[in-house]
C-alpha positions as CSV (number, residue, x, y, z in Angstrom):
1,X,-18.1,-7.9,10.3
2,X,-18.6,-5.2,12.7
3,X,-19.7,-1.5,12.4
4,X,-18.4,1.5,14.7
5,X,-19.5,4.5,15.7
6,X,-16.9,7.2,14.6
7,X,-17.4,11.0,14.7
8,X,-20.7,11.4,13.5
9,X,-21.1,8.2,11.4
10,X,-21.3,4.5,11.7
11,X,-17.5,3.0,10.2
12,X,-17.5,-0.4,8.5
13,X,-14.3,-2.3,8.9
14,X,-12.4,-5.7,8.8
15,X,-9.5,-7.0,11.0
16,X,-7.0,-10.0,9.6
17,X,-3.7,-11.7,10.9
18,X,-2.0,-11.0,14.0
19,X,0.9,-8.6,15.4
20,X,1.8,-4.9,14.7
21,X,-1.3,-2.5,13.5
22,X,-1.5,-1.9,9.4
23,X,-3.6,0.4,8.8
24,X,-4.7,0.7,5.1
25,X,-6.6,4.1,3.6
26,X,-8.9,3.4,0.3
27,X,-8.9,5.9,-2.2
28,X,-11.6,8.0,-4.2
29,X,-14.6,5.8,-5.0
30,X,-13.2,3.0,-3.5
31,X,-14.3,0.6,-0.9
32,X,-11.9,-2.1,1.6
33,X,-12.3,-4.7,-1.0
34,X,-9.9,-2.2,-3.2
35,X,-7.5,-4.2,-1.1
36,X,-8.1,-7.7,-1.1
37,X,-5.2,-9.4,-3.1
38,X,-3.0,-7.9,-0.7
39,X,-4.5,-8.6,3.0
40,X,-3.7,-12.4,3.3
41,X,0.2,-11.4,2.7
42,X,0.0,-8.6,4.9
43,X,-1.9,-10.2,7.3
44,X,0.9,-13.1,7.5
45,X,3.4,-10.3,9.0
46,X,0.7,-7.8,10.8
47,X,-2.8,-6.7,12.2
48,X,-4.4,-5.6,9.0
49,X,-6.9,-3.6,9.5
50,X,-9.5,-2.0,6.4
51,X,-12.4,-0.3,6.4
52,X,-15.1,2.2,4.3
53,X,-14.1,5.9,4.4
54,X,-17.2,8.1,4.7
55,X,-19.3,8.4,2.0
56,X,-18.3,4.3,0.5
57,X,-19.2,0.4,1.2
58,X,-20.7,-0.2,4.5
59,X,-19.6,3.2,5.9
60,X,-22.6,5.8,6.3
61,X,-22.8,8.2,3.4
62,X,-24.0,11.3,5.1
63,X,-25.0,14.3,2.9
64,X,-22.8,18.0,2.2
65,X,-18.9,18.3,0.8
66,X,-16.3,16.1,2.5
67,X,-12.9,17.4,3.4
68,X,-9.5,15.5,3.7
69,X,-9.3,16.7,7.2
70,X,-12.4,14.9,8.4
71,X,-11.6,11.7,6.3
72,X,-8.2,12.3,8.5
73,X,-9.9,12.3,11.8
74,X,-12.0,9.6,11.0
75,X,-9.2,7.4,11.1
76,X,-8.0,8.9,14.1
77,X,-11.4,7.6,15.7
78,X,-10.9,4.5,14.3
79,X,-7.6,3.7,15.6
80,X,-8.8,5.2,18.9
81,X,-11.8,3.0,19.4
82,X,-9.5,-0.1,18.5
83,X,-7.0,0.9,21.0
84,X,-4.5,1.0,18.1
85,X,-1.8,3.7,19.5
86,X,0.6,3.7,16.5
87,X,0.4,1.7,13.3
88,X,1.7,1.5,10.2
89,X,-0.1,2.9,7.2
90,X,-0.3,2.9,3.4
91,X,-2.9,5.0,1.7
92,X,-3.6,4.9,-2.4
93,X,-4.4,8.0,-4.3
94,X,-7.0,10.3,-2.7
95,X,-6.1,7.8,0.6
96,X,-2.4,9.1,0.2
97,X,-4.3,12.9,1.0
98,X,-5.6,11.4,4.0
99,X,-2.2,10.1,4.7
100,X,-0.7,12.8,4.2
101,X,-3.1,14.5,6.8
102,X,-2.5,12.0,9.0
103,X,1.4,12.3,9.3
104,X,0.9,15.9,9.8
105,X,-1.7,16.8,12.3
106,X,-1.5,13.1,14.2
107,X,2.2,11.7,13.5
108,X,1.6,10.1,17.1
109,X,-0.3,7.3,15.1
110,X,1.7,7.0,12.7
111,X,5.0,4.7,12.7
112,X,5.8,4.6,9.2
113,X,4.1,5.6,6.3
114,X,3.5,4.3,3.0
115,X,2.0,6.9,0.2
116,X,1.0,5.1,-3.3
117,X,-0.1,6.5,-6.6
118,X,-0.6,10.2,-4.8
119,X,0.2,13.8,-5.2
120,X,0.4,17.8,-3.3
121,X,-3.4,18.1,-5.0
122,X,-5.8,17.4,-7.8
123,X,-4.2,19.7,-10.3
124,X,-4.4,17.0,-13.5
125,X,-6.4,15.8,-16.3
126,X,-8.2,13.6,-14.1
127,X,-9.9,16.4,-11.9
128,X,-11.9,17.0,-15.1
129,X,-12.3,13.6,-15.6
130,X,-13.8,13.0,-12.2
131,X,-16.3,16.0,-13.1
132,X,-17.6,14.9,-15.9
133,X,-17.9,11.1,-14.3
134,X,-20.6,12.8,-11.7
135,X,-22.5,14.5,-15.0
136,X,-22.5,10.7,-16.4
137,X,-23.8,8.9,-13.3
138,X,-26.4,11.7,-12.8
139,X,-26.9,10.9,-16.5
140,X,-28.1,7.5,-15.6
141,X,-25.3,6.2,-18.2
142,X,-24.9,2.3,-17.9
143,X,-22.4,0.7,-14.8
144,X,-20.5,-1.2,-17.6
145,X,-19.9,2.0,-19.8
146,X,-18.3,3.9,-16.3
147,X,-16.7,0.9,-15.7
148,X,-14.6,0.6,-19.4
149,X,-14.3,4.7,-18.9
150,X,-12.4,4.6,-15.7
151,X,-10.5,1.6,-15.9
152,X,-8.7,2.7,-18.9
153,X,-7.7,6.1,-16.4
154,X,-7.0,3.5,-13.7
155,X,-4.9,0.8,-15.1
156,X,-2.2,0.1,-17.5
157,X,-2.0,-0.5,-21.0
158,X,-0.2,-3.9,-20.6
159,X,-2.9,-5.2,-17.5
160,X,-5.6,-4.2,-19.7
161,X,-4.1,-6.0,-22.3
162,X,-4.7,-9.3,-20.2
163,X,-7.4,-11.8,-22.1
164,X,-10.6,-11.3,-19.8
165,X,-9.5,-8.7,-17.3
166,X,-11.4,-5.8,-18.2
167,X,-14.7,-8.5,-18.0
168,X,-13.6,-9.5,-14.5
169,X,-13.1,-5.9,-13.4
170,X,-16.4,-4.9,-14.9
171,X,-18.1,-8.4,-13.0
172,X,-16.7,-7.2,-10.2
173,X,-17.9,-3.6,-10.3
174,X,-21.5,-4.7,-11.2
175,X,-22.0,-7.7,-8.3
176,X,-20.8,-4.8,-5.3
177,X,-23.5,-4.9,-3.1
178,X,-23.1,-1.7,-1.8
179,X,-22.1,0.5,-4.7
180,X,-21.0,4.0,-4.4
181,X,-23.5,6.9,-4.7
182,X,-23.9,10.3,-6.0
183,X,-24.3,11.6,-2.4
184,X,-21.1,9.6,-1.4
185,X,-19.4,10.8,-4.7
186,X,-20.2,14.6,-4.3
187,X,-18.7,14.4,-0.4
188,X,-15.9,12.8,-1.5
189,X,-15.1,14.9,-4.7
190,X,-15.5,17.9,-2.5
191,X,-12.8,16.4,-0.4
192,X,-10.9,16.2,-3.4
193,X,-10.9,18.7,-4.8
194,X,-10.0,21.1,-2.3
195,X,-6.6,19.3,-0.8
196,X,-3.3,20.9,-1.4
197,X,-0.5,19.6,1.0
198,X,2.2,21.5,-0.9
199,X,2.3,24.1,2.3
200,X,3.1,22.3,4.8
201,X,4.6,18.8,3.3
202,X,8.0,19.8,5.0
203,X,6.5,19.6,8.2
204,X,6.0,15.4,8.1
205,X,8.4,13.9,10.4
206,X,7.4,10.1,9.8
207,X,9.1,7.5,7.6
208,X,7.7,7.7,4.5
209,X,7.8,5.6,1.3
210,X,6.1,7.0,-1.9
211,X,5.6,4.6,-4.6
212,X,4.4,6.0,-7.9
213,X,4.1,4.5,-11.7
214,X,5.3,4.9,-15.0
215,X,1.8,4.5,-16.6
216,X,-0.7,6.5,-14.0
217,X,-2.6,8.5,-16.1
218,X,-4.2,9.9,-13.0
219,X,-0.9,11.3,-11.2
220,X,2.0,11.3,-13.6
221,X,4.7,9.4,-12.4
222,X,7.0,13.3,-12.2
223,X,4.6,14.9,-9.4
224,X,4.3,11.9,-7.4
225,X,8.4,11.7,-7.4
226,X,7.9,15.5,-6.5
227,X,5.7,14.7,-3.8
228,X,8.5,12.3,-2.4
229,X,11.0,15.3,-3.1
230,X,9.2,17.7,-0.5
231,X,8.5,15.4,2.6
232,X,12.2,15.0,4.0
233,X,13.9,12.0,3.7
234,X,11.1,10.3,2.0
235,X,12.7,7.4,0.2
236,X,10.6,6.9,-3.5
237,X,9.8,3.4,-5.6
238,X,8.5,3.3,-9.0
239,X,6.4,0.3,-10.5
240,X,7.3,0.0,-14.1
241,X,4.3,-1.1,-16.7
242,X,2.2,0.2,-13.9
243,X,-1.0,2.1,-13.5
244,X,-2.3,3.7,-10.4
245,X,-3.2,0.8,-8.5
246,X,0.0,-0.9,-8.5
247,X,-1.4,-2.9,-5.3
248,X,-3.8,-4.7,-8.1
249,X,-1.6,-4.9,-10.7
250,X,1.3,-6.8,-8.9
251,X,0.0,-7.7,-5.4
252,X,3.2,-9.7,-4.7
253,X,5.9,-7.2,-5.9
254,X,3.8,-4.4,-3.5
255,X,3.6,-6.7,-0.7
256,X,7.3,-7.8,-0.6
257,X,7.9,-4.0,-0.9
258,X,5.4,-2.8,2.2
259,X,6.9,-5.7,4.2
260,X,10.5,-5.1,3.5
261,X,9.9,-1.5,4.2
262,X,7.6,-1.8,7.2
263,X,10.6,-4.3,8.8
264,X,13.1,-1.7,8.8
265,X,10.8,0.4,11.8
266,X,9.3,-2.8,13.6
């Protein structure tokens, strides 16, 4: 799969189905295949497109702090190299910030948007969380034992519950050929950790759908639903038994509801 030059660094993306640009925007730490048991239903209804944000996967991981604006703009370059003038987009947690950024400084791209798990900034629990994950990497503390730590941040009580899924997730984490770094998690955390929409979230004059989740330990389910509250006429869903990745933890109930939404601005 190709590679593209964007801003100052060389993008990794994929491209699947046919029809109206989808666009979708990766979160903190995360790489495309964050996405993968939701592309082939996507892809059935639209042009899917995913791809590394700077600093994870294939995507170069260039040195210094990050911001939410330049994650932002790389997508701009993106779309523009693909000759993608308006898409649809959904973006998960820290990829909700870049959404957000998106909708605001370039709503020409953006025909309806889709913000999951995400919130006006890291004010939680989890930006201490995230801290003390660098100290443990830099630590040298073992893949598996960051694995258990965040997944139990990451997902809920009931999916964890499953017989063998915190194994597969783990299998998974460990067999990633391109695993993320300390350089691409010290840009990204910078980006992080210095986003605050909460100024100028009445500005956003796309459709928006935020989805949030009873059980996200990382966003509580009230300042997502207040993140909903100050983009006008954002309409809000919430997955029940649900941790912050709803998109993993029922691919087929956040598929029906991207597609049902995405339908009514086709």
């Amino acid at each position: 799969m190709p590679k593209i030059k964007i801003n100052d660094i060389n993008m990794y993306y994929e491209r699947y189905g046919e029809g109206q640009p989808l666009v979708l925007i990766a979160g903190f730490s995360a790489d495309h295949t964050v996405w993968s048991m939701v592309i082939e239903p996507l892809a059935k209804h639209y042009d899917v497109i995913v791809f590394d944000n700077r600093g994870a996967g294939q995507t170069d991981v260039p040195e210094g702090a990050y911001s939410i604006t330049q994650l932002a703009e790389d997508v701009v370059g993106l779309c523009q190299a693909l000759n993608v003038d308006k898409a649809h987009f959904i973006g998960n947690s820290m990829g909700g910030y870049i959404l957000q950024e998106l909708a605001y400084r370039h709503s020409q791209y953006v025909k309806s948007a889709i913000i999951s798990n995400s919130t006006f900034a890291t004010h939680t629990p989890f930006h201490y969380y995230v801290a003390a994950q660098l100290a443990m990497i830099k630590a040298n503390l073992a893949p598996e034992i960051l694995m258990r730590a965040s997944s139990a941040w990451a997902f809920s009580y009931q999916f964890l519950s499953q017989p063998d899924i915190l194994d597969s997730l783990i299998d998974l984490a460990l067999n990633n050929p391109y695993p993320f770094t300390v350089t691409g998690y010290e840009g990204q955390y910078a980006a992080l950790d210095a986003f605050n929409s909460r100024e100028w979230l009445d500005k956003i004059n796309v459709p928006t759908l935020v989805v949030g989740a009873d059980q996200d330990l990382i966003f509580s389910e009230s300042s997502i639903k207040a993140l909903a509250d100050a983009i006008p006429r954002a309409e809000y869903y919430c997955f029940k038994a649900c941790g912050h990745l709803p998109f993993i933890e029922y691919p087929e109930q956040f598929s029906e509801l991207a597609l049902n939404y995405f339908k009514k601005f086709d």
